[in-house]
VEXTOR-718995 format. One record per residue: z, y, x of N, C-alpha, C, O, CB in turn. Coordinates in pm, whole numbers, padded with zeros to 5 digits, always signed. Glycine has a CB too. Layout:
ZYXZYXZYXZYXZYX...
//
This chain:
-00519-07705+02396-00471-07599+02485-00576-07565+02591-00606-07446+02608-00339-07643+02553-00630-07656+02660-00777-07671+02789-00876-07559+02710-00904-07443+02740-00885-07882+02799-00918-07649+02587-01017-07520+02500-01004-07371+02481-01086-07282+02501-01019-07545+02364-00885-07366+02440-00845-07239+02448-00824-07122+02600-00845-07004+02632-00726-07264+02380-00783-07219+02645-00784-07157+02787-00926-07126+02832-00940-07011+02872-00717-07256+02896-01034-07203+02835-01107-07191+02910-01177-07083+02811-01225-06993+02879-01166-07316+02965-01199-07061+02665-01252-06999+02548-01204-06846+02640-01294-06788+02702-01170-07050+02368-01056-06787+02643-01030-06688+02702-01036-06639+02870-01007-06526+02909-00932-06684+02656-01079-06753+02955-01107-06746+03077-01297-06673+03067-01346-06582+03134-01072-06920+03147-01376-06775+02932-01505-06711+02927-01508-06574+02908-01579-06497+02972-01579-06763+02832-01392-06529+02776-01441-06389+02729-01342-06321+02832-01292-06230+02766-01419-06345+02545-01284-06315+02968-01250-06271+03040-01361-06233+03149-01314-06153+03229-01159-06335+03059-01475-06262+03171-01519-06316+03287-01654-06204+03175-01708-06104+03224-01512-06527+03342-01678-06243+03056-01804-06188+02979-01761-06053+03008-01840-05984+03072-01828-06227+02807-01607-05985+02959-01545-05888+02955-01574-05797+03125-01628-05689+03151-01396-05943+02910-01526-05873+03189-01575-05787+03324-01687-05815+03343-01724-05698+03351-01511-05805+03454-01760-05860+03355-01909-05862+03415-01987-05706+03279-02047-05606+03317-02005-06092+03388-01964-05732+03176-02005-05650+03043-01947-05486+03072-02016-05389+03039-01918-05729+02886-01842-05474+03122-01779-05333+03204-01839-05291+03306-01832-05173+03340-01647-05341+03259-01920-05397+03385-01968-05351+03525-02071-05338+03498-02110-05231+03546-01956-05423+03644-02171-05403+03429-02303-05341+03382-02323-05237+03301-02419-05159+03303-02368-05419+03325-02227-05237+03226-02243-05111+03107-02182-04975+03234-02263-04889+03268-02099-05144+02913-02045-04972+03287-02077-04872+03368-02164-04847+03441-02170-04731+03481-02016-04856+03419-02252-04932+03483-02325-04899+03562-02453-04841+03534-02510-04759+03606-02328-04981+03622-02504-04898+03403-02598-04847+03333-02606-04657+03312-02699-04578+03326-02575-04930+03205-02398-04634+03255-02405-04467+03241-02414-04391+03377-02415-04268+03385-02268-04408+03165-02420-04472+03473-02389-04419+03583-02543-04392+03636-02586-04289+03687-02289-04512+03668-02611-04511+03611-02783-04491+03587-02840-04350+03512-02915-04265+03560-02839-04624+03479-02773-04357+03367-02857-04229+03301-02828-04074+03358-02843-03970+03295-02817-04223+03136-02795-04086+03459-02768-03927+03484-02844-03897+03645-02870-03791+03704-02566-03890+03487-02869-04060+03687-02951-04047+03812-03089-03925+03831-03117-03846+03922-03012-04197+03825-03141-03950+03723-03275-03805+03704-03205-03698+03690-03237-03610+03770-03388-03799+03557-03088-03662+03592-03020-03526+03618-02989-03444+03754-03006-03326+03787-02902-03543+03567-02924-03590+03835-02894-03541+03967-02990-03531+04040-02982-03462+04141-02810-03604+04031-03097-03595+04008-03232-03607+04138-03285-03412+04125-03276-03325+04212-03428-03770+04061-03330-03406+04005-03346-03282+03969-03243-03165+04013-03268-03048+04040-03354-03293+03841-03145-03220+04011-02999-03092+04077-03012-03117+04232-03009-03022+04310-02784-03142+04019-03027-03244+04274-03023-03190+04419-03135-03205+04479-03123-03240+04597-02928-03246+04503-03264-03189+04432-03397-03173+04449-03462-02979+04467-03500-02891+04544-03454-03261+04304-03425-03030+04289-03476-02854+04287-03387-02783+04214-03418-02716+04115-03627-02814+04214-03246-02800+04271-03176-02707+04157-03152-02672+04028-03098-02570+03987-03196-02635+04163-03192-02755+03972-03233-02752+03786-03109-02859+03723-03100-02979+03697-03441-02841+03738-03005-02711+03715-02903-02805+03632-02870-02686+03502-02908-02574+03535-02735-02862+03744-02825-02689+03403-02797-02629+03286-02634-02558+03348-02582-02605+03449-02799-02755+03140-02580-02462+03284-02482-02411+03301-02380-02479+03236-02416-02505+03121-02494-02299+03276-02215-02538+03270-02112-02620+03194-02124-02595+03041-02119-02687+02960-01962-02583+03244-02143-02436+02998-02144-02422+02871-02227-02455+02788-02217-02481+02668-02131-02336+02851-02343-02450+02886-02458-02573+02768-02469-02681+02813-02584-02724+02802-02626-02546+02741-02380-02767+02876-02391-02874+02845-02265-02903+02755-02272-02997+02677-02414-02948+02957-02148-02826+02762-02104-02860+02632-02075-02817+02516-01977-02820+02441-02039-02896+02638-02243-02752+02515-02276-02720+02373-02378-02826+02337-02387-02836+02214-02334-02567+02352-02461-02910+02405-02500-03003+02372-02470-03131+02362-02535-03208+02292-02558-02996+02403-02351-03172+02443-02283-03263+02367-02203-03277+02282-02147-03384+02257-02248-03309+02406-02175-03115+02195-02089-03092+02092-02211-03142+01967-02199-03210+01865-02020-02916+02092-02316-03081+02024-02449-03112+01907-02447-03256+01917-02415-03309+01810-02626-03046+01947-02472-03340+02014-02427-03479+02048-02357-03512+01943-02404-03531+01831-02348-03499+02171-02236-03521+01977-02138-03562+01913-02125-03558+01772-02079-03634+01687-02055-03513+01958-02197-03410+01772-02168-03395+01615-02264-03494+01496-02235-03524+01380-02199-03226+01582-02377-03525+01572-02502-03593+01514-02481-03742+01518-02524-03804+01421-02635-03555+01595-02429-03804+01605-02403-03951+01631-02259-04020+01677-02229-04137+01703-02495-03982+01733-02187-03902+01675-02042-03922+01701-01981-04053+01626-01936-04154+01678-01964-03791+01653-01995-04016+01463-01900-04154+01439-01989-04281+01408-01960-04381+01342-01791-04133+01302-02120-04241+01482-02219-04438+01515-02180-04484+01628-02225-04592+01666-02418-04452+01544-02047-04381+01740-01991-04432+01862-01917-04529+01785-01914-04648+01816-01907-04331+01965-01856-04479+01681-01730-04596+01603-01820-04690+01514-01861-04802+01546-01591-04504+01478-01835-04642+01427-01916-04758+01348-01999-04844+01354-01999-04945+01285-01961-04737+01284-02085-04813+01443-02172-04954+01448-02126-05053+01588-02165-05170+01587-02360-04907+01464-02051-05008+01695-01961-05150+01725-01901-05205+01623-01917-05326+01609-01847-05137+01819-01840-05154+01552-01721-05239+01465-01810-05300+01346-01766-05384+01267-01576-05126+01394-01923-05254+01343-01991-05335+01194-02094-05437+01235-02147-05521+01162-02084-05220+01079-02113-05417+01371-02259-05519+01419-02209-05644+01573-02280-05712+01647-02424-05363+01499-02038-05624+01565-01970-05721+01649-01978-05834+01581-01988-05933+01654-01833-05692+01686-01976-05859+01444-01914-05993+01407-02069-06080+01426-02062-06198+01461-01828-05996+01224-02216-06012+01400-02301-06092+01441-02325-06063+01595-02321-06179+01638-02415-06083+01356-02351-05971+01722-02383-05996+01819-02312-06039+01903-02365-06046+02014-02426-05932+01847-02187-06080+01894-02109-06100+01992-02025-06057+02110-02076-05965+02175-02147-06140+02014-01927-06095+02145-01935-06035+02292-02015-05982+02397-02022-05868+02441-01904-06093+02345-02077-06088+02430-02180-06096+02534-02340-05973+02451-02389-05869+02496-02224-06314+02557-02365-06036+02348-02485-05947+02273-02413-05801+02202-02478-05719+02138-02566-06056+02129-02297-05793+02225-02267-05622+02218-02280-05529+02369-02317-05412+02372-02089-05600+02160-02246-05596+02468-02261-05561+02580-02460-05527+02608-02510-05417+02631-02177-05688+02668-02514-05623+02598-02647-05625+02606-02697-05550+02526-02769-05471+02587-02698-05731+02595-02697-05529+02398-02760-05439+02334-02774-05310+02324-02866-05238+02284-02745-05456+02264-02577-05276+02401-02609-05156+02398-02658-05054+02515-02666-04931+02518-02515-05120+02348-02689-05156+02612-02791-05111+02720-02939-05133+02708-03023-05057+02757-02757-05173+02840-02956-05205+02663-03097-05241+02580-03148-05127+02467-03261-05078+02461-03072-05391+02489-03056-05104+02398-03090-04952+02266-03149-05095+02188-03152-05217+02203-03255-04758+02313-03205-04964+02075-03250-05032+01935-03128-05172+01894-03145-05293+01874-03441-05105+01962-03037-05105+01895-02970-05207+01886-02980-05262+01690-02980-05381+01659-02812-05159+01960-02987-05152+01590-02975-05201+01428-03149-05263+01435-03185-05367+01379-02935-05033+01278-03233-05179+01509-03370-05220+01437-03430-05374+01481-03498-05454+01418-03490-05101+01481-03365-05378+01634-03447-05523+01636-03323-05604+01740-03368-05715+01771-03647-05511+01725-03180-05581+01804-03117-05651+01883-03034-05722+01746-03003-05842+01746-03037-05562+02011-03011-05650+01659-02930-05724+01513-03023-05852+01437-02982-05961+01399-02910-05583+01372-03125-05810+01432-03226-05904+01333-03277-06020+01417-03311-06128+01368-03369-05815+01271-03282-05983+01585-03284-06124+01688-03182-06162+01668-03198-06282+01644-03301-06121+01841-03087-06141+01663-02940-06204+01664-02945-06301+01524-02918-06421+01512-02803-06068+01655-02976-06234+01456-02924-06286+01281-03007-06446+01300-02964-06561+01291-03019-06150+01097-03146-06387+01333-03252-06488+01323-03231-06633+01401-03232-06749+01358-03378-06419+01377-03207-06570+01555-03149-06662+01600-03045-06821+01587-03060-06941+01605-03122-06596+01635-02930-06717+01540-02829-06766+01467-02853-06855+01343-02793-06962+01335-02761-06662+01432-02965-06802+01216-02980-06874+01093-03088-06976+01190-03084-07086+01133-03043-06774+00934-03186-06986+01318-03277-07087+01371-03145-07176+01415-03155-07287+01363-03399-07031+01502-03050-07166+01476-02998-07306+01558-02887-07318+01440-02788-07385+01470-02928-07290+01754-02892-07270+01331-02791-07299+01221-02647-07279+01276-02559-07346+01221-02808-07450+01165-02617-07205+01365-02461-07201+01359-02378-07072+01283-02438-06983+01223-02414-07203+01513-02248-07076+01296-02180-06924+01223-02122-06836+01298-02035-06850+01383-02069-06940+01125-02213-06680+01233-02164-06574+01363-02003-06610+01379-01916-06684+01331-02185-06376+01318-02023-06504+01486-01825-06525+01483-01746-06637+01547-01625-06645+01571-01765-06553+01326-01852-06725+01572-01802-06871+01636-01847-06879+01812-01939-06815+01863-01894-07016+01538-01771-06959+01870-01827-06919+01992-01985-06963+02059-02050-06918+02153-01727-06961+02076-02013-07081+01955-02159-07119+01946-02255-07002+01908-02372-06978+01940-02177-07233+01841-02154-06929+01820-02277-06812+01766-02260-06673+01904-02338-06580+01927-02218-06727+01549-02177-06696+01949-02221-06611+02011-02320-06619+02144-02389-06532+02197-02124-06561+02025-02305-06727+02167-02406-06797+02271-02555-06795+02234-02643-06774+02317-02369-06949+02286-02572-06816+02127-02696-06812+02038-02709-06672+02051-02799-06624+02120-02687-06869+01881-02626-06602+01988-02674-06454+01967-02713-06378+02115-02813-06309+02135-02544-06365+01887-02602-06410+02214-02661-06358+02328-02819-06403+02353-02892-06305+02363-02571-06401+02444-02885-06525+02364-02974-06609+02384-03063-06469+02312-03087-06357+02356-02958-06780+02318-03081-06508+02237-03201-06412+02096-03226-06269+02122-03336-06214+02119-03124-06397+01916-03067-06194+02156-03081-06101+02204-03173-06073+02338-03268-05996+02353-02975-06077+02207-03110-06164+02432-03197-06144+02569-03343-06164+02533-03426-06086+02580-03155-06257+02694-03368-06230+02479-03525-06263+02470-03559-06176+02406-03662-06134+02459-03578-06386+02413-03519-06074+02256-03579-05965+02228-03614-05851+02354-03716-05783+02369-03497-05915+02127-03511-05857+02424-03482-05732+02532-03637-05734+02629-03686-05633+02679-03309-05774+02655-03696-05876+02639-03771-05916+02767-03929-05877+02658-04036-05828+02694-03732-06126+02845-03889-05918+02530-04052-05918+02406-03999-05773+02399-04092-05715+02454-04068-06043+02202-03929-05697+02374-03947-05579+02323-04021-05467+02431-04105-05380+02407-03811-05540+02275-03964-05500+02541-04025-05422+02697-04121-05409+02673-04182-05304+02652-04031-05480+02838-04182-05590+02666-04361-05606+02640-04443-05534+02567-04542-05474+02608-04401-05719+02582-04387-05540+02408-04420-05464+02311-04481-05301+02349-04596-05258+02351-04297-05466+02231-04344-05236+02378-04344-05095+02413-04409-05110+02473-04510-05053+02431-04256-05019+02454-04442-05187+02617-04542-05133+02687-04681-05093+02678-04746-05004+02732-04543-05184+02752-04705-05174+02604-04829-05241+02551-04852-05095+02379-04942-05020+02341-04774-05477+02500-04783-05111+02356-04783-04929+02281-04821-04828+02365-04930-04772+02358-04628-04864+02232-04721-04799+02459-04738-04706+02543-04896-04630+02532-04941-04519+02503-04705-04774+02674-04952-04782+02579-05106-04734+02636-05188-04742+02517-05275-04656+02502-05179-04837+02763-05171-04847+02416-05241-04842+02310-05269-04734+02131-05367-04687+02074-05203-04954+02303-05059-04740+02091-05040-04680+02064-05095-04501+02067-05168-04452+01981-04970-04734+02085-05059-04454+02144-05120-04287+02119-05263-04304+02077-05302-04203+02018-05120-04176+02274-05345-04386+02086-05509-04363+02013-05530-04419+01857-05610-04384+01771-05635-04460+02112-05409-04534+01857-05397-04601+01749-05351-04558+01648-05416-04563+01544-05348-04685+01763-05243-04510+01651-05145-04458+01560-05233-04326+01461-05236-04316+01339-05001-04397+01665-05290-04246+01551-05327-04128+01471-05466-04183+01383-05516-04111+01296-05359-03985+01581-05514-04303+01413-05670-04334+01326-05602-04394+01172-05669-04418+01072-05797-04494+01426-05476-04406+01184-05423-04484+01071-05378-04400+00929-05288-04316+00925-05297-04560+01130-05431-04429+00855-05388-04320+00701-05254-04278+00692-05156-04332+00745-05403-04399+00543-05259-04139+00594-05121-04071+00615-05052-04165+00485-04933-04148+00460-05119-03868+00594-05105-04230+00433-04959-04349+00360-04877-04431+00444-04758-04450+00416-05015-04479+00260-04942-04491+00562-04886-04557+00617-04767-04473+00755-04654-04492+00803-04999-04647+00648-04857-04399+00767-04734-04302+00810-04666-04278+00772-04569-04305+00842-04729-04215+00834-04632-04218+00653-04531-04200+00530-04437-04305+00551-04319-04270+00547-04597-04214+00377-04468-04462+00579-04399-04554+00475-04297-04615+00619-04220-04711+00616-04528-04693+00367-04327-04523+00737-04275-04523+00863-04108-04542+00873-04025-04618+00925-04321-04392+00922-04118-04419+00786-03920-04370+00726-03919-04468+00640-03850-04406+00559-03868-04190+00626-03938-04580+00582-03860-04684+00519-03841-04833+00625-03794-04940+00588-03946-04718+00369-03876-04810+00717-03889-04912+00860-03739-05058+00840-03721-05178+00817-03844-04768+01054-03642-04879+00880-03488-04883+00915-03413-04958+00751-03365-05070+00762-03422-04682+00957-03409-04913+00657-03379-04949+00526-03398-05106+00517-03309-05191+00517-03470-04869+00425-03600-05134+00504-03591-05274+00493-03541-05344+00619-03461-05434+00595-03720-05326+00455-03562-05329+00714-03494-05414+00811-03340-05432+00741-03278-05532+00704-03494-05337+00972-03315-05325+00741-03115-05370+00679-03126-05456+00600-03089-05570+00625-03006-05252+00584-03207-05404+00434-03191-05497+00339-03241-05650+00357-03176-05737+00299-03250-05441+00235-03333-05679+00421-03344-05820+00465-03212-05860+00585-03176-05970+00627-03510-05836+00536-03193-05809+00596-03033-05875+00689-02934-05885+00570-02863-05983+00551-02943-05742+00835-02936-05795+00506-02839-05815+00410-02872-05961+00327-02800-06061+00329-02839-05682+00315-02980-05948+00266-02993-06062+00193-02988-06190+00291-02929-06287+00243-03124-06052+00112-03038-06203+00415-03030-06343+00497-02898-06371+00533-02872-06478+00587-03113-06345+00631-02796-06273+00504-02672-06307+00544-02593-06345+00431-02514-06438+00440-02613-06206+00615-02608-06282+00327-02563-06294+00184-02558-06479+00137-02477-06557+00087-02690-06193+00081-02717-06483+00195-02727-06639+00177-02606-06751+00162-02579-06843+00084-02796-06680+00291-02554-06698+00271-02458-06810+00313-02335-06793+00276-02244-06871+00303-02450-06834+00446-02318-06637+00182-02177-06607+00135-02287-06519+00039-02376-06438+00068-02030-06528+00251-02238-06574-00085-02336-06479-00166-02209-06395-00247-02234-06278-00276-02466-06576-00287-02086-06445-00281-02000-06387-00339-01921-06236-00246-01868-06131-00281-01910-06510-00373-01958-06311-00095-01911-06172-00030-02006-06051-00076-01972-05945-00129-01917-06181+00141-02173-06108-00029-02251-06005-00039-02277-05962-00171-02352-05867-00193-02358-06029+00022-02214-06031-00271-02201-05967-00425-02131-05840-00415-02171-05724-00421-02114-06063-00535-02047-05877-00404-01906-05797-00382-01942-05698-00306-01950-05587-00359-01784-05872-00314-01968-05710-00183-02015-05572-00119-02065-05479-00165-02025-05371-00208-02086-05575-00042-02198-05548-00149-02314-05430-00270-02269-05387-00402-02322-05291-00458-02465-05505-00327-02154-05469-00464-02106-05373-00573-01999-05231-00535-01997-05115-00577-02026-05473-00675-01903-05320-00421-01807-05217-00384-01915-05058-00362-01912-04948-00417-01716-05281-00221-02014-05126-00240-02103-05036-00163-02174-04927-00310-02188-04806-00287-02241-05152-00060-02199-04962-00399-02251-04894-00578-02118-04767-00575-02098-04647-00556-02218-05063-00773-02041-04917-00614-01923-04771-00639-01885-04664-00551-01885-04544-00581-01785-04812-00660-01855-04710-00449-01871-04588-00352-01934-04454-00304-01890-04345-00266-01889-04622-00291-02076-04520-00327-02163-04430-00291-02176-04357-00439-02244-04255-00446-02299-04496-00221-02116-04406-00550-02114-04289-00683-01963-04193-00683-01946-04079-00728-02119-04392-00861-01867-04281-00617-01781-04173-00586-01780-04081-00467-01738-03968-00440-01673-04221-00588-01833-04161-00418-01909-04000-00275-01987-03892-00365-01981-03770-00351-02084-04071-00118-02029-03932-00419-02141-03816-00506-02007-03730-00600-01982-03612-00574-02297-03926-00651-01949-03789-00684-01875-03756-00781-01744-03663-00703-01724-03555-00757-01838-03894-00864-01681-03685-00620-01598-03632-00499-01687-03546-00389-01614-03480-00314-01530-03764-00422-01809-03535-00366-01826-03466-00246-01758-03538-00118-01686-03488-00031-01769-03327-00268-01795-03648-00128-01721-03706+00005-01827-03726+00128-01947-03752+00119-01648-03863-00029-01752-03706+00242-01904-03640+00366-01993-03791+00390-01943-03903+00380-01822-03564+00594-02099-03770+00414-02204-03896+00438-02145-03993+00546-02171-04112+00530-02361-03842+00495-02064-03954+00662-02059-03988+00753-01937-04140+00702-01944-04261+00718-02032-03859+00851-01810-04025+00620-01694-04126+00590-01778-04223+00474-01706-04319+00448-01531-04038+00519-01881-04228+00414-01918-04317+00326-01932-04414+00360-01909-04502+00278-02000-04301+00272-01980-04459+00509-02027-04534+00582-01943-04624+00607-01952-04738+00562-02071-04486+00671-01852-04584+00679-01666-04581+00750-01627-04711+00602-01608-04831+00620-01529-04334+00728-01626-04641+00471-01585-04651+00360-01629-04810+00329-01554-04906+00314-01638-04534+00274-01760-04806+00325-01838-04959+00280-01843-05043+00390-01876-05156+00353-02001-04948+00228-01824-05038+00519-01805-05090+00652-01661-05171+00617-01657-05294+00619-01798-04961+00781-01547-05090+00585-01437-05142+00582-01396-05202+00465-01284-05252+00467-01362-05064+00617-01497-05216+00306-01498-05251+00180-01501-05392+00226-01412-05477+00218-01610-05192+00085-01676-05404+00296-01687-05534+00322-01558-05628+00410-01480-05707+00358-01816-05531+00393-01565-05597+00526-01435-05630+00576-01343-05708+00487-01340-05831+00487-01370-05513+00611-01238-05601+00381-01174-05650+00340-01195-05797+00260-01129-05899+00277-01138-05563+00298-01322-05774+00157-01375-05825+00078-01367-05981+00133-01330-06074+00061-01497-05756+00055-01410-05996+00278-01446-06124+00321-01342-06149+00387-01342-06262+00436-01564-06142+00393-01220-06065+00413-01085-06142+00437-01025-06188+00307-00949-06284+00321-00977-06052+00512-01041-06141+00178-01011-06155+00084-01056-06327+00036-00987-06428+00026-01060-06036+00023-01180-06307+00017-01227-06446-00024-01205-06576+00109-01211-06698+00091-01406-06424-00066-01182-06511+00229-01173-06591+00367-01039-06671+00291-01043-06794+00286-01142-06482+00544-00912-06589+00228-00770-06630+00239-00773-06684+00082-00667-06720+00031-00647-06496+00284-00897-06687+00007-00872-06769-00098-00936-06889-00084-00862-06970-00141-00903-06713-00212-01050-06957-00032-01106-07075+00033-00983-07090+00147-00961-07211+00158-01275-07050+00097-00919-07034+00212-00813-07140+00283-00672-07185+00162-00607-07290+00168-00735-07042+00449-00654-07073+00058-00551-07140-00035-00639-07273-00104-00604-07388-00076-00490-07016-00165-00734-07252-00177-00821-07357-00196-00791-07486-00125-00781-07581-00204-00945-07313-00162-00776-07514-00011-00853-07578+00101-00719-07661+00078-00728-07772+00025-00907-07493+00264-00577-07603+00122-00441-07626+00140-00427-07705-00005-00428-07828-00003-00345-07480+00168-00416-07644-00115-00396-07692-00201-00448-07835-00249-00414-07880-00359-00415-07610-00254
//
């Protein structure tokens, strides 16, 4: 009963502190808007701004829904809060997390893992700053001396990063990640075959998996009982 209590006293305490930074953060991104409005007058008219957050919306609207709900079970409480003030949250706050997690061997989803995952996360947040910075100045001379293949091979960045998460996670449930990637096959041939929009495909194999691993979750506990 103590455990439990104190388990929901933590994610009480993660929960508000994670509300007060994250508001505070949106409350941050509009600070240059206003400096500029009550500086020099330079604000857009209501109707374009909500014509650009209709374009907004329309472009990244349902990654407001989907990627909390698909990238909670590895970052955690605490590393969903952080990441998503941090940004880059699929390309490098997910793959610190994963890495993390498979280095101190524990399982997302657990409250060890989320401790871990916060951990990995923060430390990407502090190496990634570095990184960029260190682009910043280097990058623009660098980038353009480099052949147009490797530029090219820029747009496959995002892909392998996934597919190596996929497979490092699969590891440890290979029948889920069977299953997925087959559900994820069929799907994406009945999206084609139906005309079904890119966006719900996503929605579609997000919630395949899901099931899939409550599925096999409730046959290893009949297993277990028996």
């Amino acid at each position: 009963m103590s455990n439990g209590f104190k388990q929901v006293s933590f994610n009480d305490r993660m929960n508000r502190i994670g509300i007060i930074t994250v508001s505070a953060a949106i409350v941050a991104n509009f600070v240059p808007a206003v400096y500029l409005w009550w500086s020099y007058g330079v604000i857009p008219s209501i109707p374009d701004i909500l014509k650009i957050w209709a374009v907004a919306a329309a472009a990244y609207g349902v990654s407001w829904i989907v990627q909390p709900l698909s990238f909670f079970a590895v970052l955690g409480t605490v590393g969903q809060y952080i990441s998503w003030i941090a940004g880059t949250v699929s390309t490098i706050r997910v793959p610190a997390s994963t890495m993390a997690q498979k280095a101190a061997d524990v399982e997302p989803g657990t409250p060890e893992g989320d401790v871990i995952s916060a951990i990995g996360i923060a430390t990407s947040v502090f190496v990634s700053v570095g990184i960029v910075t260190i682009f910043v100045f280097v990058g623009s001379w660098v980038i353009p001396m480099l052949p147009s293949i490797i530029h090219k091979a820029f747009k496959y960045i995002l892909p392998a990063i996934f597919g190596a998460l996929f497979v490092s996670l699969s590891e440890r449930y290979p029948k889920v990640g069977a299953s997925t990637f087959a559900a994820s096959i069929a799907i994406t041939v009945a999206a084609v075959a139906f005309k079904i929009p890119d966006w719900l495909i996503g929605i579609l194999i997000i919630f395949s998996g899901i099931l899939l691993s409550r599925v096999f979750y409730k046959i290893t506990c009949h297993r277990v009982k028996d």
